[in-house]
C-alpha positions in Angstrom: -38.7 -25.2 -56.0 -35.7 -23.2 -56.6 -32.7 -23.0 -53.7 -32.4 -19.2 -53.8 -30.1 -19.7 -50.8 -28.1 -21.8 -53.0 -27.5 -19.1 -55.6 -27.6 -16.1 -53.4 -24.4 -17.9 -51.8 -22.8 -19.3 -55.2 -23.1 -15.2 -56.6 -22.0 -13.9 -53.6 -18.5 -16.2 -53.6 -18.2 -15.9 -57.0 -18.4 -12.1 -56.9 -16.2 -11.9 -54.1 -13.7 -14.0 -56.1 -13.6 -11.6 -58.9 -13.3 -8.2 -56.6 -10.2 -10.5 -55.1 -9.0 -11.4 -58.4 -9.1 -7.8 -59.7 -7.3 -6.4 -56.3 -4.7 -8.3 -56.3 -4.1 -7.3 -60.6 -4.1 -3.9 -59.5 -1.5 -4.3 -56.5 0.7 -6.6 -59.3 0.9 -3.4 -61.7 1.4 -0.9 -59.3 4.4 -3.0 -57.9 5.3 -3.4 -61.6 5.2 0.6 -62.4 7.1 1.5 -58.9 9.7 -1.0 -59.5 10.3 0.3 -63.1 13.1 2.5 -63.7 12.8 6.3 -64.1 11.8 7.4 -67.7 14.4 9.6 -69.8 12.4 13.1 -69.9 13.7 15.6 -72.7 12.7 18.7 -73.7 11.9 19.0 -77.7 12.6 22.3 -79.3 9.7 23.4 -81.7 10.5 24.0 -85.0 8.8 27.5 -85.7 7.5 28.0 -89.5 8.2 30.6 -91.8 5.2 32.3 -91.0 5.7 32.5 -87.4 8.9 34.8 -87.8 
């Protein structure tokens, strides 16, 4: 007979594993984009076409 005890506990571990797993990759990144240093923001000028004048 199967133990569906057995593998409602082994899938619920192992899903709890992976939501643990994929929490702490997001708190690594977002310590990883805070701790990055500001970007260099310029404004571009558009070149305008002949056409445009």
């Amino acid at each position: 007979m199967t133990d569906y005890a057995a593998m409602y506990k082994r899938l619920f571990n192992l899903t709890t594993d992976a939501i643990a797993i994929l929490q702490q990759a997001q708190q690594d990144t977002e310590e990883m984009y805070v701790a990055s240093p500001e970007p260099d923001i310029m404004v571009l000028e558009s070149k305008k076409l002949e056409d445009d004048e």
